[in-house]
N, C-alpha and C positions, 0 to 999 in steps of 0.2 A: 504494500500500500504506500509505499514511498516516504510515507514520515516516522520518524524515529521516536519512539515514547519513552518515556524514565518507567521501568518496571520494579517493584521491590523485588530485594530478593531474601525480603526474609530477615533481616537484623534490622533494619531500620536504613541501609543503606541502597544506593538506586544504581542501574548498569542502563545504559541508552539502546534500546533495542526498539526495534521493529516489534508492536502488540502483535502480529501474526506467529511473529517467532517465537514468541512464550507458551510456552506446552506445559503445563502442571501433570509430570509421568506418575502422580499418586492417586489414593482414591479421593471420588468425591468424600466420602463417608468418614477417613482422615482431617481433609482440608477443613468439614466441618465441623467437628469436636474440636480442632485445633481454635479456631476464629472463636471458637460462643466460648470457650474454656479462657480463652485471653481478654472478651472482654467482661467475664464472671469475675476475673482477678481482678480486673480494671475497678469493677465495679464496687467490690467487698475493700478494696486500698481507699477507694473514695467515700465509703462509708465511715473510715477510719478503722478498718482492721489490718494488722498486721501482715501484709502482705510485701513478698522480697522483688525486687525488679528483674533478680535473675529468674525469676517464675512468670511473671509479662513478657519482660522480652527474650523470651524461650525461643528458637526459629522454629520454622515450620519441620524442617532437616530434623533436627534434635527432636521435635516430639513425636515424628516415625519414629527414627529409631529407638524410641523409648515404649511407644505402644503399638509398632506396625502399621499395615494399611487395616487392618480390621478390629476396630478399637476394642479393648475390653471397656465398657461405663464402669462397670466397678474399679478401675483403679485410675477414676478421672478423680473421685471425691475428695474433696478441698474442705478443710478445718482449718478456721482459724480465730485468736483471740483480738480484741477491742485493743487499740493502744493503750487508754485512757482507762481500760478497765479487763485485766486480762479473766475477770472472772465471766466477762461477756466472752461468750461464746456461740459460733455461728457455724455452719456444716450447712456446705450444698452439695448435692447428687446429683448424678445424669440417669436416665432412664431410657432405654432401648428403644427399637423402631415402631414396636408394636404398640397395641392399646395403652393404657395404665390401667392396670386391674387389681382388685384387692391384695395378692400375693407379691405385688411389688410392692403394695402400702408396706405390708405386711416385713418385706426386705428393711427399706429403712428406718422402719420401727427399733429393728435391732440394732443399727446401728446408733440410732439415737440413745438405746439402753446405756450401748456401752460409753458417752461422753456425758461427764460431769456438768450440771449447773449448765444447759445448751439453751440459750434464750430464741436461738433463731432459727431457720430451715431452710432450703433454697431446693426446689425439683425441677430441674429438669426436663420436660418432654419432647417427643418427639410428634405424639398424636395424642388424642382425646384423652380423657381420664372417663371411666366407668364411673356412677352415679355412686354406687358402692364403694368404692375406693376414695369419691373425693368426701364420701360420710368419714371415712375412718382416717383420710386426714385432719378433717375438724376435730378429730378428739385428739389429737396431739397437743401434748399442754404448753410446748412452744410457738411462738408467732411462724408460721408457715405462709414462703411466696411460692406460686407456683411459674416459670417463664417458660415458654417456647422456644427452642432453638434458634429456631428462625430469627427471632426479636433479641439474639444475640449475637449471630453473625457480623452486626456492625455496630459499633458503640455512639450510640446514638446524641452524646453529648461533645461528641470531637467532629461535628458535621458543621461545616464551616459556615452557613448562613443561621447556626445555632446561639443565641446569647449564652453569656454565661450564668452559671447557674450558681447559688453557694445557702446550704441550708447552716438558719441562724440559730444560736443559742436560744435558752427562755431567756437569759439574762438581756440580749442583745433584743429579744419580742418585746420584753416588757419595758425595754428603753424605749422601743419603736414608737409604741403603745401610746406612751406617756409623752413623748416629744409631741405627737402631732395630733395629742387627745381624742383617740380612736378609740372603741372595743374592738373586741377580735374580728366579730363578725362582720365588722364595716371594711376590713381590707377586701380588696382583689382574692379572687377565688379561684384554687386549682384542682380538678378532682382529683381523688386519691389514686383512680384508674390512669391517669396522664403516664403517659411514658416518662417523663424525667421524675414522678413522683413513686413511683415501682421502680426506677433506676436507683434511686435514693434510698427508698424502704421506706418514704414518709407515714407519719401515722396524720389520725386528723390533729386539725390545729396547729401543727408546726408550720413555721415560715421558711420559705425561702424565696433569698435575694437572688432578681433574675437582671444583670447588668448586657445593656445594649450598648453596639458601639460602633453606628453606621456614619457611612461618610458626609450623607445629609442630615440626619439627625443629632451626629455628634453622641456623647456618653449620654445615654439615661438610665438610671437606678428605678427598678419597682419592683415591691413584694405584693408577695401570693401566699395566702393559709391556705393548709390544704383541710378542702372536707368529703 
């Protein structure tokens, strides 16, 4: 096709090729536990958990040869503690091609037995969850999110026409609060369902500051509670 494009190749660094000539000789089914796995880390690091950069920026190379072209989910699962609070504890799981059916509830049930004090959940899927299965995930006595692959494959807050995003203290709400003589429910409102608010874990009632910063609008600041 005649023009030459910057392709990555996987570290963070770019080789000037022709898109025609880039051939990914792996499976699709690698590529995609690799991409929602990186930006699951992405996502648990900006929640504030303890997450290593040599675990993001893993290559694509390195996590074949670590789990092949045909992944095991079971040895995707990532535990990790809160900076601020290493007693906060979070565990997310992947889950296979198929349904979600009770005897996968049933799988990381166990594994939840075995970690101490686990305040949080993260599952994975690939397709539906059975009606039964998602009963006997509500009885799990930690906060449990469910994501789609899919809605992981690209990290949805590094999309360049995206503002920035940054969820505020109570201490930093209740300054808000009180500077501009609001109640809660008079700010700007973002549902709990929004993608950048399931990227975050928001619960209701927390804020976050969402900063723009267009070449006709110049910098503008505004928050959002979520409910």
């Amino acid at each position: 096709m005649g023009e030459n494009i910057e392709m990555s190749n996987g570290n963070g660094a770019t080789n000037g090729k022709c898109l025609s000539t880039f051939v990914d000789n792996g499976s699709v089914e690698s590529h995609r536990y690799y991409l929602s796995r990186r930006t699951l880390l992405e996502m648990l690091r900006d929640r504030g958990y303890d997450i290593s950069n040599e675990d993001i920026d893993m290559t694509l190379q390195h996590f074949r040869d670590l789990h092949g072209q045909t992944v095991d989910v079971d040895r995707l699962r990532i535990s990790a503690s809160h900076v601020s609070d290493v007693n906060d504890k979070i565990l997310a799981v992947f889950c296979g091609t198929g349904a979600v059916k009770v005897n996968v509830i049933r799988w990381i049930a166990t594994q939840i037995m075995n970690m101490d004090s686990l305040n949080r959940l993260i599952i994975v899927v690939q397709s539906h969850i059975t009606n039964q299965a998602q009963k006997a995930v509500d009885l799990f006595s930690c906060k449990t999110e469910i994501f789609q692959i899919t809605d992981l494959l690209v990290n949805i807050t590094k999309h360049v026409l995206k503002p920035k995003h940054r969820v505020i203290t109570d201490a930093e709400k209740e300054k808000l609060l009180k500077k501009f003589n609001l109640e809660e429910k008079q700010l700007p409102r973002m549902s709990q369902k929004d993608a950048i608010a399931q990227y975050y874990g928001l619960e209701k009632g927390q804020v976050i500051e969402v900063t723009y910063n267009g070449e006709i609008t110049g910098l503008h600041v505004t928050y959002r509670c979520i409910w």
